[in-house]
Biopython code that builds the backbone (N, CA, C, O; Angstrom):
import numpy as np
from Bio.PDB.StructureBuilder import StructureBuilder

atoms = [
    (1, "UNK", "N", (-7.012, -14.517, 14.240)),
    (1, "UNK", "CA", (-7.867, -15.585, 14.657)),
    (1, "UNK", "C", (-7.444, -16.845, 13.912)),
    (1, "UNK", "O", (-7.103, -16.750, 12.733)),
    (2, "UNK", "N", (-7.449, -17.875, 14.461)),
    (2, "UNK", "CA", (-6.827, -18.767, 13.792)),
    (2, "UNK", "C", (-8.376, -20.127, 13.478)),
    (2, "UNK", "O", (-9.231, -20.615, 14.216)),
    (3, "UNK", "N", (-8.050, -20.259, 12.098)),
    (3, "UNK", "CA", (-9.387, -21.080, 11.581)),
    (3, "UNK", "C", (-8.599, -22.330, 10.937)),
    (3, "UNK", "O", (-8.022, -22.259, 9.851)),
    (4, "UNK", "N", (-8.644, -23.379, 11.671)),
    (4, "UNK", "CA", (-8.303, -24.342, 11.032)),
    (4, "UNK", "C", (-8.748, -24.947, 9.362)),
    (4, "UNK", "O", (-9.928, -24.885, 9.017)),
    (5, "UNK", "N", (-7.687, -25.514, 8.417)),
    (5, "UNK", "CA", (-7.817, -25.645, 7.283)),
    (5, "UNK", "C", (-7.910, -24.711, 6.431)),
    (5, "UNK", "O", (-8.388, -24.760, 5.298)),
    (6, "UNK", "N", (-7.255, -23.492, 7.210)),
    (6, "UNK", "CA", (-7.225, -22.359, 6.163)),
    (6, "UNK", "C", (-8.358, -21.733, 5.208)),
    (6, "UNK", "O", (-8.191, -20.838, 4.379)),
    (7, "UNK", "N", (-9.524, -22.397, 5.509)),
    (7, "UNK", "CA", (-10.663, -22.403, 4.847)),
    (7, "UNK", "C", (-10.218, -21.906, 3.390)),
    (7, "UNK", "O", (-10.453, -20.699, 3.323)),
    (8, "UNK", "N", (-9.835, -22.238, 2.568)),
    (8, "UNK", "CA", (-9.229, -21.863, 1.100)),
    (8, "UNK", "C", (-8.767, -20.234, 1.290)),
    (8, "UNK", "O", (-8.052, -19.500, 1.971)),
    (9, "UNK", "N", (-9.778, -20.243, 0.106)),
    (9, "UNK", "CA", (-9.391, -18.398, -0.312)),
    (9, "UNK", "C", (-10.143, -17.876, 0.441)),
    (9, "UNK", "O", (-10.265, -16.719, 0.041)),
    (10, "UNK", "N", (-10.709, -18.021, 1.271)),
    (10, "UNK", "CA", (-11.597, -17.255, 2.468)),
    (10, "UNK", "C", (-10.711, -16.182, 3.467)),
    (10, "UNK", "O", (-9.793, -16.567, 4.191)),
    (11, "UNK", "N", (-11.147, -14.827, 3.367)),
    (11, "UNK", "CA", (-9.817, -13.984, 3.945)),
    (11, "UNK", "C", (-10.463, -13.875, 5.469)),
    (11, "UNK", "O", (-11.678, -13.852, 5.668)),
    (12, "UNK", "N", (-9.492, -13.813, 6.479)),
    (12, "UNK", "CA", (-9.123, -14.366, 7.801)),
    (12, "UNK", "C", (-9.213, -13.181, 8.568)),
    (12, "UNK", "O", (-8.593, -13.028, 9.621)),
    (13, "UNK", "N", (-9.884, -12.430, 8.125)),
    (13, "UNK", "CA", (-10.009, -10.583, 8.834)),
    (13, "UNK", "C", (-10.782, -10.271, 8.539)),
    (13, "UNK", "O", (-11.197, -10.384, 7.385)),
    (14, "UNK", "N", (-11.580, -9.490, 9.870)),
    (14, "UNK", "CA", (-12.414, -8.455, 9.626)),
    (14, "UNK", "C", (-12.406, -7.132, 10.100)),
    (14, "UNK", "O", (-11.645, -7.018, 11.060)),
    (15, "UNK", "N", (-12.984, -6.073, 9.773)),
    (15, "UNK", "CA", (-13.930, -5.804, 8.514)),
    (15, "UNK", "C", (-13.436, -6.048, 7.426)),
    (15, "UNK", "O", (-12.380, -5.432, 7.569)),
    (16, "UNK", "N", (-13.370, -6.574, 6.214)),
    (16, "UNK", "CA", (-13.337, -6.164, 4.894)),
    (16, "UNK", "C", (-14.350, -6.104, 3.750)),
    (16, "UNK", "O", (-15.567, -6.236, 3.878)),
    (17, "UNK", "N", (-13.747, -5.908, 2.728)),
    (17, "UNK", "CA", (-14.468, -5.114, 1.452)),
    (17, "UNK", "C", (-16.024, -6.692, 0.990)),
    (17, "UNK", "O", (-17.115, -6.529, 0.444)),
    (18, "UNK", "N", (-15.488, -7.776, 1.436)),
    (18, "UNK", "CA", (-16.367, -8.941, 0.754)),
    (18, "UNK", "C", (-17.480, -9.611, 2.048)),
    (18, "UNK", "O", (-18.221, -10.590, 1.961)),
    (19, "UNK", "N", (-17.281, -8.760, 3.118)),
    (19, "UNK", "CA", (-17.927, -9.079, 4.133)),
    (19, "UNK", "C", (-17.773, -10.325, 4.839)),
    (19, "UNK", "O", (-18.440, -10.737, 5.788)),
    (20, "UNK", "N", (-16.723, -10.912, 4.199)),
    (20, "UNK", "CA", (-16.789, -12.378, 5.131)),
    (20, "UNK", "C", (-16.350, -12.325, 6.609)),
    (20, "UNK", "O", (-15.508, -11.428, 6.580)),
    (21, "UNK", "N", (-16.416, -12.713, 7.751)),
    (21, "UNK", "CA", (-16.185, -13.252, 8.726)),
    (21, "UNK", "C", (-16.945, -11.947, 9.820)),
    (21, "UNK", "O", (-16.416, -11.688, 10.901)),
    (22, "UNK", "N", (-18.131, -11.267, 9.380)),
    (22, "UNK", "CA", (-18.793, -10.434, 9.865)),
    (22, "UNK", "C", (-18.831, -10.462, 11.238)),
    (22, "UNK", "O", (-18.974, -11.624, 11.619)),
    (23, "UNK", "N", (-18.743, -9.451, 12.398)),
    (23, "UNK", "CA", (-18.953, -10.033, 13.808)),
    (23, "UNK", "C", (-20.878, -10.085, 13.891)),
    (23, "UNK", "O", (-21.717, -9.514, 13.193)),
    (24, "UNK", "N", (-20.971, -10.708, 14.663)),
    (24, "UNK", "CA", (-22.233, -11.009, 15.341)),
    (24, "UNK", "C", (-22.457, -11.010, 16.424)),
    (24, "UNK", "O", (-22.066, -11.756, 17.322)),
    (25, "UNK", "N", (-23.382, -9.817, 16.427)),
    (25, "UNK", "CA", (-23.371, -9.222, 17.963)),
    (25, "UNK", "C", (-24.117, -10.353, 19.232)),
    (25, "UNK", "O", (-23.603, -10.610, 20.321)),
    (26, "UNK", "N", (-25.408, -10.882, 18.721)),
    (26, "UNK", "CA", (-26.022, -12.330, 19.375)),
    (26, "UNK", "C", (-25.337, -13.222, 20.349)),
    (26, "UNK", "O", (-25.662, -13.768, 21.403)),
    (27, "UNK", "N", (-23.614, -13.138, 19.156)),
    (27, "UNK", "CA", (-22.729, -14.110, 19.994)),
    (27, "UNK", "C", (-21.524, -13.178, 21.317)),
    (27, "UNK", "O", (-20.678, -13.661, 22.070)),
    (28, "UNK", "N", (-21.923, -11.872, 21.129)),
    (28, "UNK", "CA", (-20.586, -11.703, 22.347)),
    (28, "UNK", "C", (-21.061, -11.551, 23.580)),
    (28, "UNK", "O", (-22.237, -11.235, 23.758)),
    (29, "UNK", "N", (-20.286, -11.738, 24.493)),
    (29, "UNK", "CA", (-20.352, -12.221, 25.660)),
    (29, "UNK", "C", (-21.397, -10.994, 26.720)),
    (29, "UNK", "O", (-21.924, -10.058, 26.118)),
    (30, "UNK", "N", (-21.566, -11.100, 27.973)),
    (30, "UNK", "CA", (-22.589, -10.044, 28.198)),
    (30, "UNK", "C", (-21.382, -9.290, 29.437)),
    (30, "UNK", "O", (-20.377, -9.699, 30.018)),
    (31, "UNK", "N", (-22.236, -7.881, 29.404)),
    (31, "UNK", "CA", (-21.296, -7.198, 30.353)),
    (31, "UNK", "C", (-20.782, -7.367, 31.392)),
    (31, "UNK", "O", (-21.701, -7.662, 32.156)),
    (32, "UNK", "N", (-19.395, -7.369, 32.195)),
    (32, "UNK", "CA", (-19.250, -8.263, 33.570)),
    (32, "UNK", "C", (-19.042, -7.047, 34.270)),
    (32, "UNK", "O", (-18.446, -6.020, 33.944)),
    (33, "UNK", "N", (-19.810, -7.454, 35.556)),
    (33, "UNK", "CA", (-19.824, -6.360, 36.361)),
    (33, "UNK", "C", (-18.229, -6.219, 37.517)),
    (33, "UNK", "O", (-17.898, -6.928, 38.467)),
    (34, "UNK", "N", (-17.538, -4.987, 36.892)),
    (34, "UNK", "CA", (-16.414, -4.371, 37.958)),
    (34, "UNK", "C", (-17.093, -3.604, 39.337)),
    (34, "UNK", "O", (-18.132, -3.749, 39.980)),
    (35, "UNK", "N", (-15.976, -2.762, 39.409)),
    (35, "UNK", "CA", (-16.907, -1.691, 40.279)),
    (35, "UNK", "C", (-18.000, -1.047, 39.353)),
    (35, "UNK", "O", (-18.800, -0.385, 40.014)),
    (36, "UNK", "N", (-18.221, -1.058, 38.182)),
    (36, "UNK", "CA", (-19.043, -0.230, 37.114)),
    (36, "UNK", "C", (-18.966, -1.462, 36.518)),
    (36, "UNK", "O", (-18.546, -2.539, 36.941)),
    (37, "UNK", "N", (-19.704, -0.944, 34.876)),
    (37, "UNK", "CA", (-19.941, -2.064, 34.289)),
    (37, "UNK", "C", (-19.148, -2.330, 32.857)),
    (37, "UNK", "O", (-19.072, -1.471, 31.978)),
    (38, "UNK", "N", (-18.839, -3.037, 32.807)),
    (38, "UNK", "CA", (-17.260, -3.392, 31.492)),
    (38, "UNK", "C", (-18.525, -3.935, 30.237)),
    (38, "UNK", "O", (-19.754, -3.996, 30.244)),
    (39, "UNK", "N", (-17.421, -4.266, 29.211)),
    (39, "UNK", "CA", (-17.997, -4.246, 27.867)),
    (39, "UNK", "C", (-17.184, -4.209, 26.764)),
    (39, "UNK", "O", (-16.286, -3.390, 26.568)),
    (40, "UNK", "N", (-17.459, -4.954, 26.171)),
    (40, "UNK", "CA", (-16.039, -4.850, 24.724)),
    (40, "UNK", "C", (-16.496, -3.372, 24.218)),
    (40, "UNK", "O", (-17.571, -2.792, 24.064)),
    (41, "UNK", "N", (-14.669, -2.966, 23.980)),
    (41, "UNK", "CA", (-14.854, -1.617, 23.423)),
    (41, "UNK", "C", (-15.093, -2.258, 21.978)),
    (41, "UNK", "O", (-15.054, -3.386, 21.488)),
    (42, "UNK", "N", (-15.382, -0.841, 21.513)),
    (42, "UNK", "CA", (-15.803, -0.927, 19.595)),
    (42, "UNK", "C", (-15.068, -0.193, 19.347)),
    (42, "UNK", "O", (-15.361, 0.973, 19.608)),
    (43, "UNK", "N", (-14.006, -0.421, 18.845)),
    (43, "UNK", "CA", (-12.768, 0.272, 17.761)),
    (43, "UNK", "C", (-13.004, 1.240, 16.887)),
    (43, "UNK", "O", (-12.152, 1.999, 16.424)),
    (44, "UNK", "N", (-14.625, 1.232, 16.549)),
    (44, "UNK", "CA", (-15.096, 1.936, 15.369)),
    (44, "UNK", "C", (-15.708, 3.152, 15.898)),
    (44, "UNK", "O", (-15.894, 4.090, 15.123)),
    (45, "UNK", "N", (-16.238, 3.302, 17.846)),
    (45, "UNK", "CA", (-16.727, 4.914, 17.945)),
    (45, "UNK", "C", (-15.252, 5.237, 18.034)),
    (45, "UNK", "O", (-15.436, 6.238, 18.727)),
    (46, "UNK", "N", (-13.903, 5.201, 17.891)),
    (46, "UNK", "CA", (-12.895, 6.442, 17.778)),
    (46, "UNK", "C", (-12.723, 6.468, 16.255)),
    (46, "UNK", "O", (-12.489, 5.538, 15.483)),
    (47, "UNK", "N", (-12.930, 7.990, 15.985)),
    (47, "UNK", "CA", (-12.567, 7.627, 14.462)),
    (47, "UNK", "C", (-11.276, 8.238, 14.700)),
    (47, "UNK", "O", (-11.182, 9.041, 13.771)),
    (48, "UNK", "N", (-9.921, 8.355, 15.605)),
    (48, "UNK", "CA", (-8.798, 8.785, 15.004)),
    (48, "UNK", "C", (-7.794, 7.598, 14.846)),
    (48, "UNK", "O", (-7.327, 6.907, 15.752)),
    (49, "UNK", "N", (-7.558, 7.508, 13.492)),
    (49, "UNK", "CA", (-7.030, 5.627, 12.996)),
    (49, "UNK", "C", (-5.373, 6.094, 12.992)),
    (49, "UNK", "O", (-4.541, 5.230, 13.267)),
    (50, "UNK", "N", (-4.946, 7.432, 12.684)),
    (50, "UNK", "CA", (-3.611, 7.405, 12.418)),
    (50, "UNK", "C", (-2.541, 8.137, 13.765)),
    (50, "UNK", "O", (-1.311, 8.093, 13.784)),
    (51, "UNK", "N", (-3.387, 8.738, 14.742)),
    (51, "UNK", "CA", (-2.455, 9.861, 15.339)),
    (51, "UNK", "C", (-0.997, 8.560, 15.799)),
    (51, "UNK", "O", (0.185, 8.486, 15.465)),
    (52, "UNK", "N", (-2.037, 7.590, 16.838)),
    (52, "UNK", "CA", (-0.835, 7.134, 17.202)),
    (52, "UNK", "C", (0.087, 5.991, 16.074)),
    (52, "UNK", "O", (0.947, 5.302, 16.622)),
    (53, "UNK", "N", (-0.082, 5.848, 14.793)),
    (53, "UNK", "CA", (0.613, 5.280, 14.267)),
    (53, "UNK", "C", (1.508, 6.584, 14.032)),
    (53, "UNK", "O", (2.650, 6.458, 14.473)),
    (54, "UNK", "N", (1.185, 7.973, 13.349)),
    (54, "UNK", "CA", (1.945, 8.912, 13.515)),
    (54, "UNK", "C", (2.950, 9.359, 14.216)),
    (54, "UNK", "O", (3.971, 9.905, 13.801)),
    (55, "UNK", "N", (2.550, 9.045, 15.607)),
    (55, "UNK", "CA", (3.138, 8.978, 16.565)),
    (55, "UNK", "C", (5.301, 8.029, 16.676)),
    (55, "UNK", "O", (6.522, 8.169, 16.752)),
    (56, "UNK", "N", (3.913, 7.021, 16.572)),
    (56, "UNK", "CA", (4.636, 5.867, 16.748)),
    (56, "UNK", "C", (6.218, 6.062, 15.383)),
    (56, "UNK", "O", (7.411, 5.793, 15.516)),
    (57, "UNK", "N", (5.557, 6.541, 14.387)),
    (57, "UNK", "CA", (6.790, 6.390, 13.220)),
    (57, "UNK", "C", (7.732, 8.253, 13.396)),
    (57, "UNK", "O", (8.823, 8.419, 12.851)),
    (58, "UNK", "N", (7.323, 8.942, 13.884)),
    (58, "UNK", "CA", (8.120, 9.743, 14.490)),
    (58, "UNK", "C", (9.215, 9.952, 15.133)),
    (58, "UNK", "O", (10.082, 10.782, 14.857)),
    (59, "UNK", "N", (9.182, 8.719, 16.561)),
    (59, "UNK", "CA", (10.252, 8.635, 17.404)),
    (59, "UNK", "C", (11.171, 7.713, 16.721)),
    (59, "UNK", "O", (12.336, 7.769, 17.114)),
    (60, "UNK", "N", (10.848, 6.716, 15.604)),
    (60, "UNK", "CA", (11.371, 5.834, 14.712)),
    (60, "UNK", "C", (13.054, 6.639, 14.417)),
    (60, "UNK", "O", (13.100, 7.808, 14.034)),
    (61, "UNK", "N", (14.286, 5.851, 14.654)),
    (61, "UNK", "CA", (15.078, 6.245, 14.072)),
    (61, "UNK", "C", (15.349, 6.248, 12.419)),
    (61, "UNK", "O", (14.926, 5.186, 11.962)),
    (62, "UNK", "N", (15.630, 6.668, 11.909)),
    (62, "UNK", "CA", (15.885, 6.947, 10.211)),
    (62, "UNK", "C", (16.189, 5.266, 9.851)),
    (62, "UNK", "O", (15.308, 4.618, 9.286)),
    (63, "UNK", "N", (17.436, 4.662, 10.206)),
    (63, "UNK", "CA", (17.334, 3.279, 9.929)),
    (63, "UNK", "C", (16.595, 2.390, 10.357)),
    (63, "UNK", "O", (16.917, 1.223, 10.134)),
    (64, "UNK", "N", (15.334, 2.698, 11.128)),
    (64, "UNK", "CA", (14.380, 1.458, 11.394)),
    (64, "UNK", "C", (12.746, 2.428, 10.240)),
    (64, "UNK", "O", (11.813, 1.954, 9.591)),
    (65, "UNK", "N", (13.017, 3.300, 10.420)),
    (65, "UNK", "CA", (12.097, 3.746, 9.089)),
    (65, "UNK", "C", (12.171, 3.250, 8.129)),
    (65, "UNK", "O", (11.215, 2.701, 7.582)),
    (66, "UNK", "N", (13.557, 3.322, 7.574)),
    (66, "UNK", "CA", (14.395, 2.661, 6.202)),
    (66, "UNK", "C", (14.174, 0.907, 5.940)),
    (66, "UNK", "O", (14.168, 0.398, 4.819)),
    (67, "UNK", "N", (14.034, 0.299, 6.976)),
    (67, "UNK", "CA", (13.302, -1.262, 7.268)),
    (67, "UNK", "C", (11.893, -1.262, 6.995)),
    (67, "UNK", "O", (11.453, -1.868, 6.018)),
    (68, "UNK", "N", (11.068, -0.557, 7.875)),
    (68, "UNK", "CA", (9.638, -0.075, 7.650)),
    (68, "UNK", "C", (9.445, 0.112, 6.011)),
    (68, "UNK", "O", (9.023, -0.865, 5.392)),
    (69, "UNK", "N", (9.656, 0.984, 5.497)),
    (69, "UNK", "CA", (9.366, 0.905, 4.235)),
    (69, "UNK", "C", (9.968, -0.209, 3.354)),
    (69, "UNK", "O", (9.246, -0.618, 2.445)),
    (70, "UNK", "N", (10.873, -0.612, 3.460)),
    (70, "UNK", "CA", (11.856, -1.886, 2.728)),
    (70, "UNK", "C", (10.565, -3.085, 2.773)),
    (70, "UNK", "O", (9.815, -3.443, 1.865)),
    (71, "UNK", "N", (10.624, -3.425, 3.862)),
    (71, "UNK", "CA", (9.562, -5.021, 4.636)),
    (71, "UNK", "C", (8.195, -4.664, 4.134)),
    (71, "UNK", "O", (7.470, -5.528, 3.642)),
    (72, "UNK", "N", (7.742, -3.123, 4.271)),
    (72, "UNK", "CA", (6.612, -3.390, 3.915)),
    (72, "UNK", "C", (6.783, -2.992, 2.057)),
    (72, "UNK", "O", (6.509, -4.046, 1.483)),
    (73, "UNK", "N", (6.952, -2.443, 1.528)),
    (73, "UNK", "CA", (7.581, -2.828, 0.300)),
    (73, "UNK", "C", (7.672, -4.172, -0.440)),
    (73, "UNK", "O", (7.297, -4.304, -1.605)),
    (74, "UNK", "N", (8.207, -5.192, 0.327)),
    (74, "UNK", "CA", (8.761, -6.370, 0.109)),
    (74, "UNK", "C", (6.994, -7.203, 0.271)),
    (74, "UNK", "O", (6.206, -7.643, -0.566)),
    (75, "UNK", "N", (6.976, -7.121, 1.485)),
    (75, "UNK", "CA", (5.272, -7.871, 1.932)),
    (75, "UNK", "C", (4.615, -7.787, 0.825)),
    (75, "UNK", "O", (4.263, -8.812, 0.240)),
    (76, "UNK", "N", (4.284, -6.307, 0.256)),
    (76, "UNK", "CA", (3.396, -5.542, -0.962)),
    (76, "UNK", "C", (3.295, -6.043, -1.967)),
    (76, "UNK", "O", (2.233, -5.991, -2.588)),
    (77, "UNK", "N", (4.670, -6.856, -2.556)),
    (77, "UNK", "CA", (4.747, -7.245, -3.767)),
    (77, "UNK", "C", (3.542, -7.990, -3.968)),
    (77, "UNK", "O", (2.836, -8.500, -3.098)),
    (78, "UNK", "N", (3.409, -7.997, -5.023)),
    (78, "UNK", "CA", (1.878, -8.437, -5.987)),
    (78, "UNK", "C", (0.522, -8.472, -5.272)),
    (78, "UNK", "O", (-0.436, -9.243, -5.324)),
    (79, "UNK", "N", (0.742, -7.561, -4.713)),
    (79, "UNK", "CA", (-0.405, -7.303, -4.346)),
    (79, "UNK", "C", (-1.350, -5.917, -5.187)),
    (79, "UNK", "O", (-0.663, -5.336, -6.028)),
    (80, "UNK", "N", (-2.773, -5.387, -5.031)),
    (80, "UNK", "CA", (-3.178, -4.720, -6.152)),
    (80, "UNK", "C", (-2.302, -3.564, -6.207)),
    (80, "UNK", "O", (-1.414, -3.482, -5.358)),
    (81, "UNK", "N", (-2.428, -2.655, -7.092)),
    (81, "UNK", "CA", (-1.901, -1.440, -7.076)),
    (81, "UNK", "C", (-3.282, -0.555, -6.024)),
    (81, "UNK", "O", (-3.108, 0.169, -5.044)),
    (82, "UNK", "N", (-4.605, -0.964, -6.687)),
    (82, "UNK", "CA", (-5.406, -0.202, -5.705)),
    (82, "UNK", "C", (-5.019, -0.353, -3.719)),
    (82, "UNK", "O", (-5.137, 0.552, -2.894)),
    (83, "UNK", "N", (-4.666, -1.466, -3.525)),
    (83, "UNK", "CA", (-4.516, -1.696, -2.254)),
    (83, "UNK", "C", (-3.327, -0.737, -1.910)),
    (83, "UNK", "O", (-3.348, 0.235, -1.156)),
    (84, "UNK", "N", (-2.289, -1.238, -2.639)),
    (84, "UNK", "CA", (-1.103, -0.491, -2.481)),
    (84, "UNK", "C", (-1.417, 0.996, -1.892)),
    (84, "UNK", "O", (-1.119, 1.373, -0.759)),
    (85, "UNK", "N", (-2.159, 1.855, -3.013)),
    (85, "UNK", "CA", (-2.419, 3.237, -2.677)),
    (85, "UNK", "C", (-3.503, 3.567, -1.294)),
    (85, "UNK", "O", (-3.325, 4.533, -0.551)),
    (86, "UNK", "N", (-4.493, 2.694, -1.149)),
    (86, "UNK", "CA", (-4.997, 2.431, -0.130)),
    (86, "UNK", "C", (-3.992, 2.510, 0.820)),
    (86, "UNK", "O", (-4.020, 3.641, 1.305)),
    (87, "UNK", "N", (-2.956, 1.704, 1.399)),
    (87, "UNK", "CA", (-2.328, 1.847, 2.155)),
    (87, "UNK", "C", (-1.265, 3.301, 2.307)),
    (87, "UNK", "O", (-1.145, 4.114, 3.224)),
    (88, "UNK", "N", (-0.769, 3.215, 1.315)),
    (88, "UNK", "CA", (0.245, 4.437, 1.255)),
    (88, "UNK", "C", (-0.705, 5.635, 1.657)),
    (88, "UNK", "O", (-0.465, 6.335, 2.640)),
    (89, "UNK", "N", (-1.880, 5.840, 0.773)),
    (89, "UNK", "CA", (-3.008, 6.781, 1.643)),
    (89, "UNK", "C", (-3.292, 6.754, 3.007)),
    (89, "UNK", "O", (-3.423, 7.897, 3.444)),
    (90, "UNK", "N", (-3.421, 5.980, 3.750)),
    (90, "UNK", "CA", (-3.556, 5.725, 5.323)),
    (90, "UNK", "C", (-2.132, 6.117, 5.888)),
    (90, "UNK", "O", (-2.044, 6.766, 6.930)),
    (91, "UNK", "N", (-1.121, 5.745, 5.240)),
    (91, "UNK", "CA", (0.276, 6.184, 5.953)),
    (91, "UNK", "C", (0.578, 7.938, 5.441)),
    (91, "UNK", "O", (1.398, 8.779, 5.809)),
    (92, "UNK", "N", (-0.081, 7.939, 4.841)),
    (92, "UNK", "CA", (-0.207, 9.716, 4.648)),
    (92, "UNK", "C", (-0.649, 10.387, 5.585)),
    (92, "UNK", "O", (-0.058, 11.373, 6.025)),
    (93, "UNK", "N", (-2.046, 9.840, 6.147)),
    (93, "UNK", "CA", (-2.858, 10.453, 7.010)),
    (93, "UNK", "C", (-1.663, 9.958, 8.419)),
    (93, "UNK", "O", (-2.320, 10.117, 9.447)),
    (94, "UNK", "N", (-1.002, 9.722, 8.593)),
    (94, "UNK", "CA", (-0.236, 9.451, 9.687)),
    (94, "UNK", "C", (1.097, 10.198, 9.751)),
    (94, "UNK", "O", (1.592, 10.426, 10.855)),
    (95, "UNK", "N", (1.601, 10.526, 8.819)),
    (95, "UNK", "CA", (2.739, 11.460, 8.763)),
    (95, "UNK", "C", (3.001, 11.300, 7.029)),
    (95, "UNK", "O", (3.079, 10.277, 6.349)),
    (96, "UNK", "N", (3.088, 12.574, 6.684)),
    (96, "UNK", "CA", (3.412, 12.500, 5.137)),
    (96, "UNK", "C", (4.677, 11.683, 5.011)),
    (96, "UNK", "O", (4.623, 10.700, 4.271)),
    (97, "UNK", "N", (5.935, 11.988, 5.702)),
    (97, "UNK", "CA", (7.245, 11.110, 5.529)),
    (97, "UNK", "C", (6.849, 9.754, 5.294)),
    (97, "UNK", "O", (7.355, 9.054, 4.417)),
    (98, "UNK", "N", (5.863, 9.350, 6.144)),
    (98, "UNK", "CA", (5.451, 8.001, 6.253)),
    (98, "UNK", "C", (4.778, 7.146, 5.154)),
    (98, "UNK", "O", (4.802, 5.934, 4.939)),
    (99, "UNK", "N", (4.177, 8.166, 4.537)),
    (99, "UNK", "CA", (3.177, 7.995, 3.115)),
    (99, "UNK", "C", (4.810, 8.182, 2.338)),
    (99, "UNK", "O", (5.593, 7.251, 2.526)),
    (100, "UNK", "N", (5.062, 8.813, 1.886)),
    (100, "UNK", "CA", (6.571, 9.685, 0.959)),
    (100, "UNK", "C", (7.416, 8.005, 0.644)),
    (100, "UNK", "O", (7.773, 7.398, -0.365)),
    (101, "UNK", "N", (7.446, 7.811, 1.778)),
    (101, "UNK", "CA", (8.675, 7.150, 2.300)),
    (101, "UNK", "C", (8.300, 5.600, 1.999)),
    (101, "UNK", "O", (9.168, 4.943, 1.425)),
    (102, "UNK", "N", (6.891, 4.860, 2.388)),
    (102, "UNK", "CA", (6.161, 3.927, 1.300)),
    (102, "UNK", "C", (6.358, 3.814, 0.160)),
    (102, "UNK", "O", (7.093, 2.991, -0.386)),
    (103, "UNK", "N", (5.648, 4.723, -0.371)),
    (103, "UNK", "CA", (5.343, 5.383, -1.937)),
    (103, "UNK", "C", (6.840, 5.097, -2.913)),
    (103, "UNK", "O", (7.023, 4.496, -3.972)),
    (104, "UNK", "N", (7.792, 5.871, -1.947)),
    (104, "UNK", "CA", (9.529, 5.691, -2.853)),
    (104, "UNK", "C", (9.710, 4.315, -2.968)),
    (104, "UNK", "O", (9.900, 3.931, -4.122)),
    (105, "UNK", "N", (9.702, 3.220, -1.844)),
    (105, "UNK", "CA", (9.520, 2.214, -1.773)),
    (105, "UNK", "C", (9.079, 1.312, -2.431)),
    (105, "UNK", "O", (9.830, 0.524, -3.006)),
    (106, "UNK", "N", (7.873, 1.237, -2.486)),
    (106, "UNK", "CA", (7.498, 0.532, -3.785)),
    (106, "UNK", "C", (7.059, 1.010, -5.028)),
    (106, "UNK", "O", (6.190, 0.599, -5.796)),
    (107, "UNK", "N", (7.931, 2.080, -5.080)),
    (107, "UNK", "CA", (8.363, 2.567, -6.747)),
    (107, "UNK", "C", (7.220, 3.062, -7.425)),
    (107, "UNK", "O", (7.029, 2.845, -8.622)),
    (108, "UNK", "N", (6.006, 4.102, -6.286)),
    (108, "UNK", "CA", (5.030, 4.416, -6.789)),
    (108, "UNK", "C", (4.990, 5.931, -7.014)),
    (108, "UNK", "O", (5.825, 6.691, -6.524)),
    (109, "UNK", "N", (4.240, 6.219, -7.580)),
    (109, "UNK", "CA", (4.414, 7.788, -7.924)),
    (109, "UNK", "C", (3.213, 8.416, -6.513)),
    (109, "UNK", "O", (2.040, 8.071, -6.373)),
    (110, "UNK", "N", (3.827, 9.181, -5.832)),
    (110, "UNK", "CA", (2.883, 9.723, -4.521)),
    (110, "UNK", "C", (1.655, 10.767, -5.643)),
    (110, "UNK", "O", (0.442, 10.637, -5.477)),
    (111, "UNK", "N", (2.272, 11.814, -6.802)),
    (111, "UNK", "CA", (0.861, 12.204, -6.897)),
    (111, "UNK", "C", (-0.068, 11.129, -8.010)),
    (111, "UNK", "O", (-0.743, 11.461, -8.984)),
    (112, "UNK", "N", (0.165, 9.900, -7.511)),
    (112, "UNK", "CA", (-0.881, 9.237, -8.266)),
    (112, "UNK", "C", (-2.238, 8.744, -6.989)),
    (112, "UNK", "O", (-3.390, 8.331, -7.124)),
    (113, "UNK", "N", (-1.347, 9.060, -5.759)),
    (113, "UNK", "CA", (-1.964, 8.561, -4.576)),
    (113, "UNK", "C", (-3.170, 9.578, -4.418)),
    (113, "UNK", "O", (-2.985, 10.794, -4.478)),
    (114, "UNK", "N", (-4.798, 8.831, -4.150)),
    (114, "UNK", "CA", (-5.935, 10.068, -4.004)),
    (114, "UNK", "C", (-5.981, 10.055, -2.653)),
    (114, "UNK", "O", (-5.222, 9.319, -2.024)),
    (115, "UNK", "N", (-6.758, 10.761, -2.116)),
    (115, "UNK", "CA", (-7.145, 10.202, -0.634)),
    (115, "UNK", "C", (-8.329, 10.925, -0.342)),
    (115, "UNK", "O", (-8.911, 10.750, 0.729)),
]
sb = StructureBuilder()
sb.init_structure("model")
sb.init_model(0)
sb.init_chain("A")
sb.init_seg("    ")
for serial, (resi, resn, name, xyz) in enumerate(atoms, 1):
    if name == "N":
        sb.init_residue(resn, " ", resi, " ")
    sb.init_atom(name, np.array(xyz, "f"), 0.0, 1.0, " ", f" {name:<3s}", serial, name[0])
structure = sb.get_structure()
């Protein structure tokens, strides 16, 4: 979403941990009628978050994996260590290689990772 003036340190996504940019249901739009009746989906009744990223890093050839972890590696830098494992945890739940293969990446120890 793009917010002009960058609003400072104000982070530009939601959901997160500080609650800023909360949706509000008041403001979305009302159902438009198809042959049936439409409606913004909610992302949040599926709870399966990893199959198709799983998926997706599977058919991945070995050298675009080897990028994948490099870039995101690189992105990562200074960022927390808690986040870090946060993430590498979510790429676990998607294929262990995928978590493994993070983790080597940015030079973290996998059994430090909880989940």
């Amino acid at each position: 979403m793009r917010t002009d003036g960058n609003f400072g340190s104000t982070i530009g996504y939601e959901p997160n941990q500080h609650q800023e940019w909360a949706q509000q249901p008041e403001f979305s739009e009302p159902p438009l009628e198809l042959q049936s009746v439409a409606t913004h989906w909610d992302h949040r009744e599926d709870d399966d978050y990893f199959t198709q990223a799983g998926n997706l890093f599977r058919i991945m050839p070995e050298d675009e994996k080897q990028r994948l972890f490099d870039n995101t590696a690189r992105a990562m830098d200074g960022v927390s260590i808690h986040i870090k494992h946060k993430h590498i945890a979510h790429a676990l739940q998607a294929d262990t290689a995928y978590g493994e293969g993070l983790a080597k990446a940015m030079e973290i120890n996998i059994e430090d990772i909880t989940q």
